[in-house]
Z-matrix of the N, CA and C atoms (Angstrom, degrees):
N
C 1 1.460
C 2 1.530 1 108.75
N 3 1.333 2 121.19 1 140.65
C 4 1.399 3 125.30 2 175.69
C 5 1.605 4 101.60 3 -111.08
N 6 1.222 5 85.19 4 151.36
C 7 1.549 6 113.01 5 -174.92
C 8 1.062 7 109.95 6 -120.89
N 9 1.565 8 111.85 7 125.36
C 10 1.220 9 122.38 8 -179.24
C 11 1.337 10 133.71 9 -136.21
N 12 0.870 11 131.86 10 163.24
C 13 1.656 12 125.59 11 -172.09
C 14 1.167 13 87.02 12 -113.70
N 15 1.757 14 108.25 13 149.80
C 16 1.615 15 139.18 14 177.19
C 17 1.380 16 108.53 15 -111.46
N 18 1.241 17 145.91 16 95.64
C 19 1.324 18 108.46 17 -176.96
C 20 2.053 19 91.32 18 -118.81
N 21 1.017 20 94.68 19 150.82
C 22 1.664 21 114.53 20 -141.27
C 23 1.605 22 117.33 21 -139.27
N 24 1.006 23 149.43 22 121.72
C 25 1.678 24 148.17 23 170.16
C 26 1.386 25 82.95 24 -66.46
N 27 1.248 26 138.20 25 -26.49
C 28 1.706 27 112.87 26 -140.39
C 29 1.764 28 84.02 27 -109.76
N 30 1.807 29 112.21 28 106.65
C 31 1.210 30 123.98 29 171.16
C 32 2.122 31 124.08 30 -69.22
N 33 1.848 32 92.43 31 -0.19
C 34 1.162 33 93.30 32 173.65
C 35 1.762 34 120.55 33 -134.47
N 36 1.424 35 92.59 34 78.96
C 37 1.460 36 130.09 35 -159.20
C 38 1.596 37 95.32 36 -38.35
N 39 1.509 38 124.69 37 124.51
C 40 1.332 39 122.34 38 149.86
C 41 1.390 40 146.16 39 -74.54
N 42 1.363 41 94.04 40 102.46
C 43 1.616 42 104.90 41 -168.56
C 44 1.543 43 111.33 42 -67.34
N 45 1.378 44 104.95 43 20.15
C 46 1.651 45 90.54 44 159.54
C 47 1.949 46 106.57 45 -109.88
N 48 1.108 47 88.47 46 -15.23
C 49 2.077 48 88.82 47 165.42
C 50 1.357 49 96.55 48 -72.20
N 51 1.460 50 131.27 49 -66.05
C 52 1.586 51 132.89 50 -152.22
C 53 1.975 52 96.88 51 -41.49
N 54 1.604 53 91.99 52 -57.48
C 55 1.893 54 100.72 53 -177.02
C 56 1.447 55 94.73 54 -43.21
N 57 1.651 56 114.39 55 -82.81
C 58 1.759 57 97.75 56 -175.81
C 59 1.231 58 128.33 57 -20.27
N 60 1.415 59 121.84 58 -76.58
C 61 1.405 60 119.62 59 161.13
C 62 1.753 61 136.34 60 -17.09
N 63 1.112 62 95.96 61 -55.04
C 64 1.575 63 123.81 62 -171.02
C 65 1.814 64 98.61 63 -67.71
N 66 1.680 65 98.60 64 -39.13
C 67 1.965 66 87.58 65 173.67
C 68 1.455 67 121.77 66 -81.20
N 69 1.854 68 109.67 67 -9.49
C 70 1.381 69 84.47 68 -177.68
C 71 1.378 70 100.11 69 -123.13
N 72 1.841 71 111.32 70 53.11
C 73 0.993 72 131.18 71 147.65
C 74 1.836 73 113.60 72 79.35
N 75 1.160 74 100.38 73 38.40
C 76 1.962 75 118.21 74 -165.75
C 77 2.014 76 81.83 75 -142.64
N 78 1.479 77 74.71 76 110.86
C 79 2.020 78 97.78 77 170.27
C 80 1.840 79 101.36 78 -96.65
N 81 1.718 80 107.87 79 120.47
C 82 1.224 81 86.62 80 -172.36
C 83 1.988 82 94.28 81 -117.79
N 84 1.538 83 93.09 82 156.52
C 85 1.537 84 106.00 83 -148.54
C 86 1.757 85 86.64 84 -114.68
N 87 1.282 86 122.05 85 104.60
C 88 1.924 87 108.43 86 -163.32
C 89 1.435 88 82.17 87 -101.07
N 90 2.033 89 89.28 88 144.20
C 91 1.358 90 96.19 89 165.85
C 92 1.581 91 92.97 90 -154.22
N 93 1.722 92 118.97 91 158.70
C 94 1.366 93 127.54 92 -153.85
C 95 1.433 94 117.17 93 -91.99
N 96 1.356 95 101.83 94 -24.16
C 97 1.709 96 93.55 95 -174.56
C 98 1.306 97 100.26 96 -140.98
N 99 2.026 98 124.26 97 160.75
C 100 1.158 99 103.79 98 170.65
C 101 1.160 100 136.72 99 -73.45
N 102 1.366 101 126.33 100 -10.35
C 103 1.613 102 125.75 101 163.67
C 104 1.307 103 126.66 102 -47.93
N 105 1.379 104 110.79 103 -49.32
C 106 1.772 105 132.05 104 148.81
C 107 1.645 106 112.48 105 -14.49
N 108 1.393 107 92.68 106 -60.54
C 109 1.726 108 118.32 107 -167.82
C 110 1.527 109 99.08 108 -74.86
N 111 1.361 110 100.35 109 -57.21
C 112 1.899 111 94.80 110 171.09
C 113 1.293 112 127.51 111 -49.75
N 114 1.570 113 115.23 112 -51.56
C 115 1.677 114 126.73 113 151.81
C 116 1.558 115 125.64 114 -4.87
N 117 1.609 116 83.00 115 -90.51
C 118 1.384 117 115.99 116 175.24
C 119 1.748 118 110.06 117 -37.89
N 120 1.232 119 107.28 118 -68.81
C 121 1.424 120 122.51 119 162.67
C 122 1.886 121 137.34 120 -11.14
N 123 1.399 122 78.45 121 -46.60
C 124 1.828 123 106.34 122 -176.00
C 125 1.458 124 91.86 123 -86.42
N 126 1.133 125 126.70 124 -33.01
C 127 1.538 126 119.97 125 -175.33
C 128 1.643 127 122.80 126 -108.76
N 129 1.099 128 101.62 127 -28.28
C 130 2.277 129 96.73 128 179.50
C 131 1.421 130 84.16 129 -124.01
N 132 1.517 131 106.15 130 157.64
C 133 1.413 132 144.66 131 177.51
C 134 1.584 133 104.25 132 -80.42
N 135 1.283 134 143.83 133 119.17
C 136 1.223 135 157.81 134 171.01
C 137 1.439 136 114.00 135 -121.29
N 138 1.687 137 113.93 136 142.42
C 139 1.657 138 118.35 137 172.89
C 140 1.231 139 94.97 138 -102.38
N 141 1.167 140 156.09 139 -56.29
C 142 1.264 141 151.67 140 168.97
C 143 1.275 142 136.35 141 -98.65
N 144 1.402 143 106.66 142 146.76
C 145 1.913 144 112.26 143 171.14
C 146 1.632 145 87.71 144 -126.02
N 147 2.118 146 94.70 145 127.55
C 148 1.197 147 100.36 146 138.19
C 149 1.218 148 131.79 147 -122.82
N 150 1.288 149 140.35 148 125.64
C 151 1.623 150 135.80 149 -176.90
C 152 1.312 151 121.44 150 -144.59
N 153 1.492 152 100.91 151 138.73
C 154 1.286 153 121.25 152 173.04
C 155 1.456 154 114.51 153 -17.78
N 156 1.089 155 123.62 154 146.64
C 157 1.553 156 139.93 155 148.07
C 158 1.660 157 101.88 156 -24.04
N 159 1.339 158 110.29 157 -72.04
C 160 1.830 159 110.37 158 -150.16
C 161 1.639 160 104.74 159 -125.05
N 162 1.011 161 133.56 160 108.22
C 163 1.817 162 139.02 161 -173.11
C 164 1.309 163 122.14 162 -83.74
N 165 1.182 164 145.04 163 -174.16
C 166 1.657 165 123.36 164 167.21
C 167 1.423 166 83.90 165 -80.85
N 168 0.901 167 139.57 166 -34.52
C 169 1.916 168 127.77 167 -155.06
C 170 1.127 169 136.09 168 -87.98
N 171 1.899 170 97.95 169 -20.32
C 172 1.626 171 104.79 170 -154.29
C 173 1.807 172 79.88 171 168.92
N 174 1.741 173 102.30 172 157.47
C 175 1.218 174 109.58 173 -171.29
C 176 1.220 175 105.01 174 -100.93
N 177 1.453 176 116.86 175 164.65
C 178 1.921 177 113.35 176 -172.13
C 179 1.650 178 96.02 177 -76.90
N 180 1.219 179 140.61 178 16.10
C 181 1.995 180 116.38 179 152.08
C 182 1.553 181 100.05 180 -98.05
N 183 1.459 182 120.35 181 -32.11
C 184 1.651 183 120.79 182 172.95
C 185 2.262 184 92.48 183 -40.65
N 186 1.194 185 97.43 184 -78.07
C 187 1.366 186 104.54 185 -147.99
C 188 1.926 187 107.70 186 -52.49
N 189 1.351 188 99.40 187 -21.07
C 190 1.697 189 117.80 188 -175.01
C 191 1.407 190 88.64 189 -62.43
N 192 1.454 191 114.05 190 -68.81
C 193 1.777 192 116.56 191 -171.98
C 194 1.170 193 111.75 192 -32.98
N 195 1.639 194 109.96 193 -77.29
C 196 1.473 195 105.33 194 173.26
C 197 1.200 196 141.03 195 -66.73
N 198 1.313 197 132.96 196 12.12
C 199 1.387 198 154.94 197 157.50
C 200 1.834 199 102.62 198 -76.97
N 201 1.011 200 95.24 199 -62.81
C 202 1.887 201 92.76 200 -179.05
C 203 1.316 202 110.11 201 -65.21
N 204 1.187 203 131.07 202 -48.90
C 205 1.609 204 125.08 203 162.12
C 206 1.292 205 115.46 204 -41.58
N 207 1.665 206 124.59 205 -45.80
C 208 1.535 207 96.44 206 174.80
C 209 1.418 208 131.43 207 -81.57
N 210 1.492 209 111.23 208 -13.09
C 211 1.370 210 137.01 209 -174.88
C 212 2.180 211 102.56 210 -137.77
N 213 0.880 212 116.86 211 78.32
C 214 1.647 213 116.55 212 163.72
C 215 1.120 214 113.71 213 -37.59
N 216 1.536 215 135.43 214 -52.13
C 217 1.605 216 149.93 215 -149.32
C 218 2.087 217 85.62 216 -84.90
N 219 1.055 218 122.28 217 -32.22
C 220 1.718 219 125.97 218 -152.50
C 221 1.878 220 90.08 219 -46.14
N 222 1.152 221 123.62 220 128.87
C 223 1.631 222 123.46 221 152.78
C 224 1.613 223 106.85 222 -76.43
N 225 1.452 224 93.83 223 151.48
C 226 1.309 225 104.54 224 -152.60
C 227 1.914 226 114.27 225 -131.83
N 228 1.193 227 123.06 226 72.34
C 229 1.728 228 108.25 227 -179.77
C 230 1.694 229 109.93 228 -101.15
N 231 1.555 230 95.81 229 165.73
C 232 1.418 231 126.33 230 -161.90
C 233 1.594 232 101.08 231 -120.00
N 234 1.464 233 104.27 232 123.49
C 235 1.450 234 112.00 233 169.48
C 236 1.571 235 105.44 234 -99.10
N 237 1.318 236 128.29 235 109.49
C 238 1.707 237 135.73 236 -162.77
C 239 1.117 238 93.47 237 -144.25
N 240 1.930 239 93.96 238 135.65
C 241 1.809 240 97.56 239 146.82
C 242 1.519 241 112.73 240 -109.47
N 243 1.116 242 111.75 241 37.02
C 244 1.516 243 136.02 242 -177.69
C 245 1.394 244 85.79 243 -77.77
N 246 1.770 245 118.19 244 134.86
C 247 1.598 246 129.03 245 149.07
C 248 1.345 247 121.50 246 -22.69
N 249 1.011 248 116.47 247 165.55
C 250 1.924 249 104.09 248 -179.78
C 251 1.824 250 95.96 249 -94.21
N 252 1.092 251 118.49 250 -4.74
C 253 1.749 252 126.55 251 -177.01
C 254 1.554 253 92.65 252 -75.02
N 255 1.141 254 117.89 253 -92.15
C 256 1.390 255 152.88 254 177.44
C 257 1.820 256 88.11 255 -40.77
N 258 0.761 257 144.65 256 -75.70
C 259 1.281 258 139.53 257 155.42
C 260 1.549 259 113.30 258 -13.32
N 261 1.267 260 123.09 259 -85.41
C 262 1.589 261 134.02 260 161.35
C 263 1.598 262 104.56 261 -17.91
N 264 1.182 263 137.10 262 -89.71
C 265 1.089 264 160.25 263 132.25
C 266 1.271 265 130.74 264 33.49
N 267 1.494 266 101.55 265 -52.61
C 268 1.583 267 128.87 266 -173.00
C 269 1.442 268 103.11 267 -86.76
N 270 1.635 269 122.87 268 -55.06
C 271 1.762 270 141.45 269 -156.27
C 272 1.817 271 85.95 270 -101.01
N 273 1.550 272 140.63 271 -40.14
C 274 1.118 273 105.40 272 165.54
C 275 1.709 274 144.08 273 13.57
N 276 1.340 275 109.30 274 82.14
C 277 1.304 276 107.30 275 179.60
C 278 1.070 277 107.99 276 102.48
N 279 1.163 278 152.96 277 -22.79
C 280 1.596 279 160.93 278 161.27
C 281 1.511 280 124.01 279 -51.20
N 282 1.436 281 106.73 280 -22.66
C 283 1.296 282 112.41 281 179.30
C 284 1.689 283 108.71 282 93.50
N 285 1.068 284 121.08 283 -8.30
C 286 1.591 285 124.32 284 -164.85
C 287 1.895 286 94.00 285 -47.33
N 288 1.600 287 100.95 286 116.91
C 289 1.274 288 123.89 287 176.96
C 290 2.240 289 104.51 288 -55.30
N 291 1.479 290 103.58 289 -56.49
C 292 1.598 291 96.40 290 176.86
C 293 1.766 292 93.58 291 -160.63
N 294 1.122 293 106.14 292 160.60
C 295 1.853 294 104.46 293 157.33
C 296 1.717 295 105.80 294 -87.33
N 297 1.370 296 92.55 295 165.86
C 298 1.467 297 98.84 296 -163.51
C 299 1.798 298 85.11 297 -144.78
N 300 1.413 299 104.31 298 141.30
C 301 1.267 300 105.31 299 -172.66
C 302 1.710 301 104.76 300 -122.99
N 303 1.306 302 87.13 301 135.55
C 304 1.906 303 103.80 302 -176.10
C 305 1.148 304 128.38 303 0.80
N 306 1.391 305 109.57 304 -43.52
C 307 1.369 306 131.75 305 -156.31
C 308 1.679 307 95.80 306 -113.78
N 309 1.081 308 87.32 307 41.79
C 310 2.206 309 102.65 308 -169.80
C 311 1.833 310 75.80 309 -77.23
N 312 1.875 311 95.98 310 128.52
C 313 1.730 312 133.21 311 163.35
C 314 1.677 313 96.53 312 -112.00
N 315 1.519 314 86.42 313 -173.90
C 316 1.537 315 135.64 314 166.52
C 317 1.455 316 83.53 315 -48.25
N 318 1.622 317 149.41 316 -116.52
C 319 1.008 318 135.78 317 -125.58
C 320 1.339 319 116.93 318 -68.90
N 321 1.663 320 120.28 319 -16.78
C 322 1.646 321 107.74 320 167.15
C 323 1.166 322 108.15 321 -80.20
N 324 1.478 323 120.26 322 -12.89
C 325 1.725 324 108.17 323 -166.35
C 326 2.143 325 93.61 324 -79.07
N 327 1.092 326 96.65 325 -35.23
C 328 1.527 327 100.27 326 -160.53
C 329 1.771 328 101.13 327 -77.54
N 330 0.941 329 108.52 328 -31.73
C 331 1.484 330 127.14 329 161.63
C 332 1.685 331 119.94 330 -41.16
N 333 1.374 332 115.36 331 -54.34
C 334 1.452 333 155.51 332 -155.69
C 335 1.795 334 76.40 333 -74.29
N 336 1.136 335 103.38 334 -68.21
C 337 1.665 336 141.61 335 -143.95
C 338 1.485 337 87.28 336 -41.23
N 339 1.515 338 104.21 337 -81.12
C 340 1.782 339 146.08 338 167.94
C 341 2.124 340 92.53 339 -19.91
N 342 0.995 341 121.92 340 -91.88
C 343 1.278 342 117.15 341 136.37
C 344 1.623 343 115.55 342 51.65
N 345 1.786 344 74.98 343 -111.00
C 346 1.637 345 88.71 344 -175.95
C 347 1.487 346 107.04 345 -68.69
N 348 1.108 347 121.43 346 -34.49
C 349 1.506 348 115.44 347 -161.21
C 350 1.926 349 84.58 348 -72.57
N 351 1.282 350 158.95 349 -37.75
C 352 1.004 351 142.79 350 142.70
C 353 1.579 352 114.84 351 1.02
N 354 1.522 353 95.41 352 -99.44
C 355 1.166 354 117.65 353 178.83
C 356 2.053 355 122.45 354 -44.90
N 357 1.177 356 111.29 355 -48.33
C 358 1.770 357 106.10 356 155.23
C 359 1.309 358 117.08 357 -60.58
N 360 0.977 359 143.39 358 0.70
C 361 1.833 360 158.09 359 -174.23
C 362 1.839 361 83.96 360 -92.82
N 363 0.964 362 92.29 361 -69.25
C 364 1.950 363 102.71 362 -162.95
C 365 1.820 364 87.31 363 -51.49
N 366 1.356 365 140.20 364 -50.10
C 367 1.539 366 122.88 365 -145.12
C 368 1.434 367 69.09 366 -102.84
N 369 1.511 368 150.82 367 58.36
C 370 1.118 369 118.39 368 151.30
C 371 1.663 370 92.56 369 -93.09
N 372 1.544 371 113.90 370 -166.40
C 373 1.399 372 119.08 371 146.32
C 374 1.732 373 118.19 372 -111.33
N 375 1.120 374 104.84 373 124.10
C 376 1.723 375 121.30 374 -169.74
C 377 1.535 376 99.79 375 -47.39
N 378 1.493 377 122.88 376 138.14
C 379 1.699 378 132.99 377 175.12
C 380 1.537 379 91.53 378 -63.52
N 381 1.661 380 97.81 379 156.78
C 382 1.116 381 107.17 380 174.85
C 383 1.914 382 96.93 381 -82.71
N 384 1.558 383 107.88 382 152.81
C 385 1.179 384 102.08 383 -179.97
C 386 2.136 385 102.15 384 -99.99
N 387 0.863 386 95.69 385 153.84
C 388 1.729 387 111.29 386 -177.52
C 389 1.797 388 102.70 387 -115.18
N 390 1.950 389 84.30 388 120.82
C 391 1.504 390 88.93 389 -172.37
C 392 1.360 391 95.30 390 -62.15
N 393 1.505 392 119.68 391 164.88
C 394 1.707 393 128.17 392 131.18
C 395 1.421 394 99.00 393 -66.53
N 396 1.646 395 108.70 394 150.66
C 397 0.952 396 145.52 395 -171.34
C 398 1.789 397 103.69 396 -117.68
């Protein structure tokens, strides 16, 4: 199961996203602002941050920066109704795993999912292979 942080304007979290999430195996942990997220951060172990575009505090590439500075390895998605250009554009270089749009279901969550298990494949270390003889 992955664990993830939500960080969200919307203080009245929809538990029909959390269920999406929750089936394709991403526990999401909502919290409101990025300081929250920074907080939180310094103290529990997380595989993912996803957050909004814009926070009360700071905008979702503000909170990406300082999220990867304290943790580099952290996966990272964007909830935008930003173009996928202008989108591209903006998170450049950040690592942003995919955008995820508002109305994020079952197939972006499982999507998301697909993803990381990608990307943890790459930081594994490859088996040694055993000749046949």
């Amino acid at each position: 199961m992955i664990k993830a942080i939500y960080a969200s304007n919307n203080k009245n979290q929809p538990t029909d996203m959390i269920e999406k999430y929750q089936k394709a195996e991403i526990t999401l942990v909502p919290m409101h602002s990025g300081d929250m997220v920074l907080d939180s951060l310094s103290k529990t172990q997380y595989d993912l941050l996803i957050t909004e575009d814009k926070l009360p505090d700071m905008s979702g590439k503000a909170l990406i920066e300082k999220t990867t500075a304290l943790n580099p390895f952290m996966n990272c998605a964007v909830i935008s109704q930003l173009p996928h250009k202008l989108f591209h554009e903006k998170y450049e270089g950040l690592g942003v795993l995919m955008q995820l749009s508002p109305e994020s279901g079952q197939d972006e969550a499982q999507k998301l999912m697909d993803y990381i298990k990608k990307v943890s494949g790459l930081l594994q270390k490859p088996k040694p292979r055993i000749k046949e003889v």
